[in-house]
C-alpha positions in Angstrom: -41.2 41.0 -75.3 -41.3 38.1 -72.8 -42.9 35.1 -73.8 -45.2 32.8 -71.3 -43.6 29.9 -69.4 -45.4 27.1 -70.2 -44.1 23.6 -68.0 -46.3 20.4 -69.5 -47.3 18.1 -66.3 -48.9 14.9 -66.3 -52.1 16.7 -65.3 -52.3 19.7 -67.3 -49.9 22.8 -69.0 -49.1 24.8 -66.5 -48.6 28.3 -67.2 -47.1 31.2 -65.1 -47.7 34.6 -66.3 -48.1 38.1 -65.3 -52.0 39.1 -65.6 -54.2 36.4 -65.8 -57.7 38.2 -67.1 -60.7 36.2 -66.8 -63.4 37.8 -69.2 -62.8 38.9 -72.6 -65.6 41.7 -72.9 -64.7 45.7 -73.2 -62.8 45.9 -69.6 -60.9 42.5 -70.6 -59.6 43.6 -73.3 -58.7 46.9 -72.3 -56.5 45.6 -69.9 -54.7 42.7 -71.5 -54.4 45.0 -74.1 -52.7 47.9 -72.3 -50.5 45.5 -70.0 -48.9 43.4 -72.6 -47.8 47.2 -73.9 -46.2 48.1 -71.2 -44.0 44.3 -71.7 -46.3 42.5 -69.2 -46.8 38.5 -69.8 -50.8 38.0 -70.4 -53.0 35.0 -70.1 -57.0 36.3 -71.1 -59.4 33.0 -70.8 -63.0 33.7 -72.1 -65.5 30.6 -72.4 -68.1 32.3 -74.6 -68.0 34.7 -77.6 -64.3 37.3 -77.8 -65.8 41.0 -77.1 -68.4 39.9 -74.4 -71.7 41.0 -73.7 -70.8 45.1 -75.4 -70.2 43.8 -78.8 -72.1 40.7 -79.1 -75.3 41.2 -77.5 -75.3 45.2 -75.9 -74.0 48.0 -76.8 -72.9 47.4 -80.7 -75.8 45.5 -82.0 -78.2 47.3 -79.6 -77.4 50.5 -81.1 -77.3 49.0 -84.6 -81.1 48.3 -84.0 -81.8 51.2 -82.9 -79.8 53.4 -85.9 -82.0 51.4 -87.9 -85.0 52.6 -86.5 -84.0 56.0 -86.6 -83.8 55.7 -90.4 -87.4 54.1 -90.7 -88.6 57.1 -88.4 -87.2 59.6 -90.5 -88.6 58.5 -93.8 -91.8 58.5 -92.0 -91.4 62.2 -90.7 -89.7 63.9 -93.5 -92.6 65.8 -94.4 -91.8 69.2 -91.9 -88.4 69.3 -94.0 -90.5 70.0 -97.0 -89.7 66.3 -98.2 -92.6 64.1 -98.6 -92.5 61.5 -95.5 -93.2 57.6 -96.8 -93.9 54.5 -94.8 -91.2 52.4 -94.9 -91.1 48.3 -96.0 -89.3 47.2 -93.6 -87.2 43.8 -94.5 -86.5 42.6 -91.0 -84.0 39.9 -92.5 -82.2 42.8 -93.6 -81.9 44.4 -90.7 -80.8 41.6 -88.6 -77.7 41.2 -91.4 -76.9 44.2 -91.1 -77.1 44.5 -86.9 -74.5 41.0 -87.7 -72.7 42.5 -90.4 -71.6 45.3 -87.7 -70.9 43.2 -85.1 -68.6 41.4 -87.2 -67.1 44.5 -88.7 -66.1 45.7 -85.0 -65.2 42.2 -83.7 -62.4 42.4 -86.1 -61.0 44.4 -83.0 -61.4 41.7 -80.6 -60.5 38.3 -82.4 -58.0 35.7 -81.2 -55.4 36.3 -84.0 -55.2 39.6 -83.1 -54.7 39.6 -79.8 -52.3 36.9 -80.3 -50.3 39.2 -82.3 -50.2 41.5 -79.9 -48.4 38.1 -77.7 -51.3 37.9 -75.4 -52.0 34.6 -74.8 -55.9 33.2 -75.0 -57.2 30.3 -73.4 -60.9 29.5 -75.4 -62.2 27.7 -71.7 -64.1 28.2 -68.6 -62.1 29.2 -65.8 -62.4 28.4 -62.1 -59.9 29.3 -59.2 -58.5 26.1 -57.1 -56.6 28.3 -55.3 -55.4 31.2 -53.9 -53.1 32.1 -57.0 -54.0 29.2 -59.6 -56.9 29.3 -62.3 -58.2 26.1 -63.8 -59.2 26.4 -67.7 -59.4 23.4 -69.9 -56.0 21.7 -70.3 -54.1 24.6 -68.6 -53.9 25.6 -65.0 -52.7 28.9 -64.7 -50.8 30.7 -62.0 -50.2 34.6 -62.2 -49.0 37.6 -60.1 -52.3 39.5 -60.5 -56.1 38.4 -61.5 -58.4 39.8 -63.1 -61.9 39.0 -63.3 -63.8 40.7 -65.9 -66.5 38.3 -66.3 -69.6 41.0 -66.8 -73.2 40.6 -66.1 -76.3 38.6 -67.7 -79.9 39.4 -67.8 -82.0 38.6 -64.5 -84.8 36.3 -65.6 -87.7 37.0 -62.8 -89.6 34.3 -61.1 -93.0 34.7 -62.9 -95.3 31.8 -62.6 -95.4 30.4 -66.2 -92.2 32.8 -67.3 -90.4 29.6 -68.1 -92.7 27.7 -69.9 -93.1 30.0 -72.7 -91.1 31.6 -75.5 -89.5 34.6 -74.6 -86.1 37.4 -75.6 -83.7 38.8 -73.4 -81.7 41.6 -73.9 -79.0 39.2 -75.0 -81.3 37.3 -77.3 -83.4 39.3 -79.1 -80.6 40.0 -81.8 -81.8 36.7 -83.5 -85.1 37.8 -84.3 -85.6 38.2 -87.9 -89.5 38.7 -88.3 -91.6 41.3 -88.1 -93.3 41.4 -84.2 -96.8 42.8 -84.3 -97.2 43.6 -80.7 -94.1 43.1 -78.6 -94.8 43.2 -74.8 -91.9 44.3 -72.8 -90.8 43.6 -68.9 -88.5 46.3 -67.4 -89.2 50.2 -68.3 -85.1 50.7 -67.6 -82.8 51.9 -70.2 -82.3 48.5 -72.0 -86.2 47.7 -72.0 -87.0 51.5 -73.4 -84.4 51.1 -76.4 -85.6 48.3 -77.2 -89.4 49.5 -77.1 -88.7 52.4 -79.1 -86.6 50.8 -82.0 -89.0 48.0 -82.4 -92.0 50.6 -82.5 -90.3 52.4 -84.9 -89.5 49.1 -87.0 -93.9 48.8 -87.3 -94.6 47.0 -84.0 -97.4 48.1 -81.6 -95.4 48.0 -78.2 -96.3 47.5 -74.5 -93.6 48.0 -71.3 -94.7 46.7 -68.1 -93.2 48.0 -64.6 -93.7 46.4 -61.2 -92.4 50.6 -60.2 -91.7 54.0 -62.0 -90.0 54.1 -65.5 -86.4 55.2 -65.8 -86.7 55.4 -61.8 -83.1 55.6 -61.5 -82.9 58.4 -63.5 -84.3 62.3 -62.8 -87.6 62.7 -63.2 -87.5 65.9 -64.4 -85.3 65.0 -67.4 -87.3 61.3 -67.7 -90.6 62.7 -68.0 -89.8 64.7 -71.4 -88.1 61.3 -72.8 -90.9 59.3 -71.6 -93.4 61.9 -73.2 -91.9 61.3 -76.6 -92.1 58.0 -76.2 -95.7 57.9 -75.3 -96.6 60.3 -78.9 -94.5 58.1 -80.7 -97.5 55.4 -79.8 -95.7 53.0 -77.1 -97.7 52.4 -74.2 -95.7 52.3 -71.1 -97.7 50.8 -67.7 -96.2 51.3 -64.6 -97.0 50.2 -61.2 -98.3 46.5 -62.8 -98.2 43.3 -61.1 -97.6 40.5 -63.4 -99.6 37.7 -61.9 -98.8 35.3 -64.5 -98.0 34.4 -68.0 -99.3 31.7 -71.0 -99.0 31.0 -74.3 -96.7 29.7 -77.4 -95.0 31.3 -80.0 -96.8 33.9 -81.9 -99.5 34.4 -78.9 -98.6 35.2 -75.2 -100.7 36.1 -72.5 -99.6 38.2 -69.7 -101.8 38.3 -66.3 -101.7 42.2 -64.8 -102.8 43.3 -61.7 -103.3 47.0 -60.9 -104.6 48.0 -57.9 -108.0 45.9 -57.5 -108.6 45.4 -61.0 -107.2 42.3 -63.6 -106.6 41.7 -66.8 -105.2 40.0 -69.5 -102.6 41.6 -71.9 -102.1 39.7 -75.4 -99.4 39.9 -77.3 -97.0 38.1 -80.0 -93.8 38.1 -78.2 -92.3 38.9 -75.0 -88.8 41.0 -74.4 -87.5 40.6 -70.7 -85.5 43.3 -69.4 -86.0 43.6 -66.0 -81.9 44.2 -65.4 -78.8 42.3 -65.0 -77.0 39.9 -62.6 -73.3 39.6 -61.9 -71.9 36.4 -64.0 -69.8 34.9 -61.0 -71.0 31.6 -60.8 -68.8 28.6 -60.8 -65.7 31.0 -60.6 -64.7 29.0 -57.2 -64.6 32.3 -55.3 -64.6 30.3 -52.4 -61.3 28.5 -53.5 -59.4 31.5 -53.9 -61.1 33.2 -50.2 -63.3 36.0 -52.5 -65.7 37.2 -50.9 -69.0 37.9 -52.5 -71.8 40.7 -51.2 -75.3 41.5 -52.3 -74.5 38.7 -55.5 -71.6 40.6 -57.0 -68.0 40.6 -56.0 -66.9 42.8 -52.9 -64.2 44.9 -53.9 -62.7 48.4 -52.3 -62.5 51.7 -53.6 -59.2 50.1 -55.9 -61.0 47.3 -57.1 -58.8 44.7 -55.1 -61.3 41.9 -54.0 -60.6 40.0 -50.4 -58.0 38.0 -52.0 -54.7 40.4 -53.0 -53.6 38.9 -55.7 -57.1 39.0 -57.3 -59.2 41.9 -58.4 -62.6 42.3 -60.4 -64.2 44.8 -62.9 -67.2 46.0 -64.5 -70.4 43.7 -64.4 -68.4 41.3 -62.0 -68.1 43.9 -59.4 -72.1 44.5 -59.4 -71.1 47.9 -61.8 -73.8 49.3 -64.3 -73.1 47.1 -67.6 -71.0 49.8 -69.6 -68.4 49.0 -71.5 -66.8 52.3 -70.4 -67.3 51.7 -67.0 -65.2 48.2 -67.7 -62.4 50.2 -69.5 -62.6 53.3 -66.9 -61.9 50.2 -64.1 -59.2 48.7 -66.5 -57.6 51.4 -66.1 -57.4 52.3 -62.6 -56.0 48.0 -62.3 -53.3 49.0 -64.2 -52.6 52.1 -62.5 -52.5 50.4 -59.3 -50.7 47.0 -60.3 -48.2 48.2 -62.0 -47.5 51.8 -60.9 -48.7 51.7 -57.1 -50.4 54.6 -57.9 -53.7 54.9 -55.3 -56.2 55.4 -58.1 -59.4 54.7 -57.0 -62.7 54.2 -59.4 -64.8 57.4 -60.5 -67.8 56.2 -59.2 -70.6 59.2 -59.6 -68.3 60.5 -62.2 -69.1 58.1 -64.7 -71.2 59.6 -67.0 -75.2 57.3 -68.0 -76.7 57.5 -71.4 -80.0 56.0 -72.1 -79.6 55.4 -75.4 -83.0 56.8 -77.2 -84.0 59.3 -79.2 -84.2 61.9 -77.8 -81.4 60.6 -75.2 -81.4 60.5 -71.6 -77.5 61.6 -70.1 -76.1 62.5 -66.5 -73.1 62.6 -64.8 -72.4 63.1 -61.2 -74.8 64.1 -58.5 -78.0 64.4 -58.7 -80.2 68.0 -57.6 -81.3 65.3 -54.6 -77.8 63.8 -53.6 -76.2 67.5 -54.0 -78.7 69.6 -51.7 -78.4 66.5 -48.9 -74.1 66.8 -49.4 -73.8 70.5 -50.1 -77.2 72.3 -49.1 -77.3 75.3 -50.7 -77.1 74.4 -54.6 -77.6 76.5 -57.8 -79.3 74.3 -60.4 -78.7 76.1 -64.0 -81.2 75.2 -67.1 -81.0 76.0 -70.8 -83.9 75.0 -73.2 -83.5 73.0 -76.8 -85.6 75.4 -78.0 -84.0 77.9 -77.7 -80.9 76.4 -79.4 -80.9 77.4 -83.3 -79.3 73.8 -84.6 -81.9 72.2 -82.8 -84.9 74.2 -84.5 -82.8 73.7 -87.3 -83.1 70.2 -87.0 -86.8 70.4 -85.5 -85.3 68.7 -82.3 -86.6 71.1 -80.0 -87.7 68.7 -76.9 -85.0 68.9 -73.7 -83.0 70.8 -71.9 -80.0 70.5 -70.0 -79.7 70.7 -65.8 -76.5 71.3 -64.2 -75.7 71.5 -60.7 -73.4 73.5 -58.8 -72.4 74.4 -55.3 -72.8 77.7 -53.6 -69.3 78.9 -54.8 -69.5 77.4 -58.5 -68.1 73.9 -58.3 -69.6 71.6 -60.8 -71.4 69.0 -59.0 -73.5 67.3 -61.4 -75.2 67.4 -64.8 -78.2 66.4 -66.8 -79.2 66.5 -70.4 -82.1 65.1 -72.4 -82.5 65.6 -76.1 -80.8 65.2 -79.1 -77.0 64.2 -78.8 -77.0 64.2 -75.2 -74.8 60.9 -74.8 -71.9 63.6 -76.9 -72.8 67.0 -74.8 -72.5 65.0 -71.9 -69.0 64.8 -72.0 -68.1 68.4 -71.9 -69.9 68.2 -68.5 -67.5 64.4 -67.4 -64.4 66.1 -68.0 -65.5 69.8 -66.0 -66.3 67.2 -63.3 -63.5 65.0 -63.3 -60.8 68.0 -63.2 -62.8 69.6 -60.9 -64.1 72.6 -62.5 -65.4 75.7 -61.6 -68.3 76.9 -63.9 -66.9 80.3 -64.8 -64.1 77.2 -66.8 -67.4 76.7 -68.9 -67.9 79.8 -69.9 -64.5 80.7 -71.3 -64.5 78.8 -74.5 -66.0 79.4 -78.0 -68.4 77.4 -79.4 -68.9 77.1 -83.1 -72.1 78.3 -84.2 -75.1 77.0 -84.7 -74.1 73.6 -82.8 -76.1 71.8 -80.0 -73.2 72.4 -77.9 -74.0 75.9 -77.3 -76.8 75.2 -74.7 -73.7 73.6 -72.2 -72.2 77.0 -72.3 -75.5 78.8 -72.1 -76.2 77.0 -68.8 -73.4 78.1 -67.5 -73.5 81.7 -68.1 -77.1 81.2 -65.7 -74.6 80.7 -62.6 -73.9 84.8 -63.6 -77.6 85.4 -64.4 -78.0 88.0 -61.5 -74.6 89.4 -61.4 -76.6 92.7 -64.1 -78.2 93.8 -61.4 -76.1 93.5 -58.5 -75.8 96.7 -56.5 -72.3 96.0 -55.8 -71.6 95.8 -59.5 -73.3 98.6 -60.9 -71.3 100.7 -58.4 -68.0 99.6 -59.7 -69.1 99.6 -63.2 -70.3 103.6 -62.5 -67.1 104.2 -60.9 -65.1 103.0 -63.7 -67.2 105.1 -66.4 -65.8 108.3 -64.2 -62.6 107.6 -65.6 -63.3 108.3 -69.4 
């Protein structure tokens, strides 16, 4: 495999290579990892921790917490199986080990040694373009055929008076906690700022999320309201609409300000989560240097992910993407399609599937029942309850339902679940899409019984729910009985 050519100068190592990724998170490593198979010479340069924001600080320990939680909540409602539910004693020590101990179990995946065994060569630096074609990073300046910068997002941090002058998480920091939080107030009722309210509810803290708008209001509001129900029985209280005027305090007591309408007051609590969303991390990248052009605080890039400069494109978080790692890999690829193939793949875009991450969960994939009636018109939008699922009485997860769109003539157009296992059902639904399937496709297979996956192919026979009494068919179907 060819090695890197490395020429010492007075100034620095210079290095010429193939791929020079910028950004070691989930779309990073995808990439360096796939083009060094194919015999390509990679440089990856990360300044922070290997595996990014995904395993570090989103989606591995996130869901650690909340698979935790899930535990604490089933002791406590064990009683319908005929098992006598208990309060658990929580050890919140214990469960930040173990949120670390995974973390370092899956990092294994991601350190330097093994991506050095797989001759991809990391540069432990911060990088910054100082030119067209070169990359600055330590003691090394690095000059490549193709760029990539896979550099992610952070957490926004809004300007509220006083914000800075007290203690506060992000979605990044909150990992280090390891005490118990009696009443954890938190900004942003988005997908992050939910997960977070319900696994630290179900952990034994009261829990209050504050919203300048609606919760979830990116998501369908038929499908949000029955998640947001749950999460309002399981005790959290979620305020939408608030102003937050201003915040005080130290550790162990902070006061949030709120304004609603004409009236004020002041909200107490014992620590504050912020999770009011996520910013592109493109600072100090000397975009300028390397003529990148930047819109609406992301990188611009087209439809194949090549930014304004053609030897240089961006993925993921850099590009202003939702912060999913499989977003990151899904752009990976379509880099490497186009780099090394010339092939005129283009990103998925509404085909990328969202899951929120709760219990029950929250998933969708393509259109929406608004964007497909505005593109298409006439829709058919198909529904099958939970409850009407065996596994899920059998599990006593009977709250949800699934939604799926299609156009006049069957094409799958979109889908929408919430309830238990969505983020896995969903992806029946991601591949009919991306193929582009007809929904008689997703009624021709057979589904073990009793599974949750059942209710995708019970939706679908709804697109034939009138064809019974259809004069038309009852004709034919008379005719044929005439011939014995």
């Amino acid at each position: 495999m060819p090695k890197d050519k490395a020429v010492d100068t007075p100034q620095a190592q210079t290095i010429e290579t193939d791929f020079c990724v910028i950004g070691a998170g989930a779309g990073g490593l995808a990439l360096a990892m796939a083009a060094t198979a194919f015999g390509q010479r990679v440089v990856l340069i990360e300044k922070n921790k290997m595996g990014g924001d995904s395993l570090n600080y989103g989606g591995i320990p996130a869901k650690a917490l909340l698979a935790a939680a899930k535990r604490a909540h089933a002791m406590r409602t064990a009683s319908s199986f005929g098992i006598r539910g208990v309060e658990p004693l929580i050890d919140p020590v214990a469960v930040h080990h173990y949120i670390t101990d995974t973390v370092a179990e899956v990092s294994q995946n991601a350190s330097v040694e093994r991506l050095s065994g797989l001759n991809i060569r990391v540069i432990t630096a911060a990088a910054k373009f100082i030119g067209r074609s070169t990359v600055a990073a330590g003691d090394y300046r690095v000059t490549a055929r193709r760029f990539v910068i896979a550099t992610g997002s952070s957490p926004v941090i809004p300007a509220i008076p006083g914000l800075a002058d007290v203690p506060f998480f992000t979605t990044q920091t909150i990992f280090e906690n390891r005490t118990l939080i009696p009443h954890l107030i938190v900004i942003g009722a988005g997908s992050a700022g939910l997960e977070f309210a319900q696994a630290y509810r179900r952990l034994g803290s009261r829990v209050t999320v504050l919203d300048v708008g609606q919760a979830l209001s990116g998501e369908d509001p038929e499908l949000a309201v029955v998640l947001l129900t749950r999460l309002a029985r399981e005790g959290i209280a979620i305020r939408e609409g608030v102003q937050i005027k201003g915040i005080s305090g130290g550790p162990g007591k902070i006061a949030v300000e709120l304004q609603t309408g004409d009236d004020s007051e002041i909200l107490e609590g014992t620590a504050l989560l912020v999770a009011a969303g996520r910013k592109a991390n493109i600072a100090d990248l000397g975009l300028d240097a390397a003529s990148i052009r930047v819109a609406q605080n992301a990188i611009k890039v087209n439809g194949g992910l090549r930014t304004t400069n053609w030897r240089v494109y961006a993925i993921g978080g850099a590009t202003g993407a939702p912060s999913c790692a499989h977003i990151a890999s899904e752009h990976a690829g379509v880099v490497l399609r186009r780099s090394l193939f010339r092939w005129p793949f283009r990103t998925k875009g509404e085909h990328a599937p969202r899951v929120v991450f709760t219990d029950p969960e929250l998933a969708t994939i393509g259109l929406s029942e608004t964007e497909a009636r505005t593109s298409y018109g006439r829709i058919f939008v198909l529904r099958w309850p939970y409850h009407e699922n065996d596994r899920a009485q059998i599990e006593h997860e009977p709250d949800g339902h699934i939604k799926v769109i299609t156009s006049k003539h069957g094409k799958i157009l979109g889908a929408g679940i919430v309830g238990a296992g969505a983020g896995e059902l969903i992806q029946m639904w991601s591949l009919a899409i991306s193929q582009g399937l007809n929904i008689k496709a997703m009624t021709e297979w057979v589904s073990p019984y009793p599974t949750l996956s059942e209710i995708n192919k019970k939706a679908a026979f709804r697109y034939f729910a009138t064809a019974p009494s259809s004069p038309s068919l009852r004709k034919v179907i008379a005719f044929l009985a005439k011939l014995g």
